[in-house]
C-alpha positions in Angstrom: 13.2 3.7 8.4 12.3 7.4 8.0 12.3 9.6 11.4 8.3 9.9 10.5 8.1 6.3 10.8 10.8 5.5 13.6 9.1 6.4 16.7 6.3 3.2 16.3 8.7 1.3 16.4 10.4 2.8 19.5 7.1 2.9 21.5 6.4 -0.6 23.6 2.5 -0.3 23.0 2.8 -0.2 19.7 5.4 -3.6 18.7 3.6 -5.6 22.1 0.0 -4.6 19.8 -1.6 -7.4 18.6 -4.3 -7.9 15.6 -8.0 -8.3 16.5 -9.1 -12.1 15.7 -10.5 -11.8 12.2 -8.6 -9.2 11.0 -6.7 -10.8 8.2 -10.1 -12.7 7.3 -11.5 -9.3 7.2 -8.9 -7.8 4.7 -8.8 -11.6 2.8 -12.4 -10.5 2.1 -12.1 -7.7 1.2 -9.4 -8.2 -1.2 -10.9 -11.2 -3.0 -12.7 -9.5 -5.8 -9.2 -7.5 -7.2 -7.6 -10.6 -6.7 -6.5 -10.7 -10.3 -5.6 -7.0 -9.9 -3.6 -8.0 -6.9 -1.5 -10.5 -9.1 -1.0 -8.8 -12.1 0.3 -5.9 -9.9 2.7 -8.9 -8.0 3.4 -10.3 -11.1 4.6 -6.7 -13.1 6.5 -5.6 -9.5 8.4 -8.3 -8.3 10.2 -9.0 -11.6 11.1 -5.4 -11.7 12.3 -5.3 -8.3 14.6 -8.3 -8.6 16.0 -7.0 -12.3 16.4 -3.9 -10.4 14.2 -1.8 -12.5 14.3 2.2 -11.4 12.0 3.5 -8.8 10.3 5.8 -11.1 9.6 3.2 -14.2 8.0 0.2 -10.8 5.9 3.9 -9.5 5.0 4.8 -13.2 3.7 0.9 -13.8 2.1 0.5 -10.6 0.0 4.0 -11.1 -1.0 3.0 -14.3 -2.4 -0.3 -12.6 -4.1 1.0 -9.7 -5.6 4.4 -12.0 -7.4 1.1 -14.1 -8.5 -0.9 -11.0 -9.9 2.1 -9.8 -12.0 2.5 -12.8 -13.1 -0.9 -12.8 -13.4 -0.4 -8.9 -16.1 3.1 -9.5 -17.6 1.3 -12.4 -18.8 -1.7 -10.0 -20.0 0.8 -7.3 -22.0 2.7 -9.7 -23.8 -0.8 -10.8 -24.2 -1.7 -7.1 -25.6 1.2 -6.1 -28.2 1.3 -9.5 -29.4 -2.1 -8.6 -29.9 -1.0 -4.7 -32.2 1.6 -5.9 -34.0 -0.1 -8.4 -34.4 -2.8 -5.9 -36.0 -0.5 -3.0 -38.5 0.8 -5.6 
């Protein structure tokens, strides 16, 4: 783990932490509409990672995903907010 990272898992109150109830059910929702995003990323990474693909050619791949999803992602905001404002008016 890198020295950054080391001391959480050195300190007590941070490993004895717990989630609050709903958490996961939170992020579950959240997640659900990239779902498809989530496993074509899975799908394209694992693979790699098991063949053991480079670093840089797994980074490159999974950039090129997530620079798409966010498109996508700031297209569907856009259309969400234009239908809250036509809506109010």
């Amino acid at each position: 783990m890198p020295p950054p990272l080391r001391s959480f898992s050195r300190d007590s109150s941070i490993t004895s932490h717990k989630l609050a109830p709903g958490t996961l059910r939170r992020i579950a929702n959240f997640a659900r509409p990239y779902r498809g995003w989530l496993i074509a990323f899975l799908v394209l990474i694992v693979p790699c990672l098991f063949l053991q693909i480079p670093w840089g050619i797994v980074a490159i791949v999974a950039l090129v995903i997530g620079a798409v999803a966010c498109r996508f992602t700031r297209q569907a905001e856009v259309r969400a907010l234009d239908a809250r404002t036509q809506s109010s008016t």
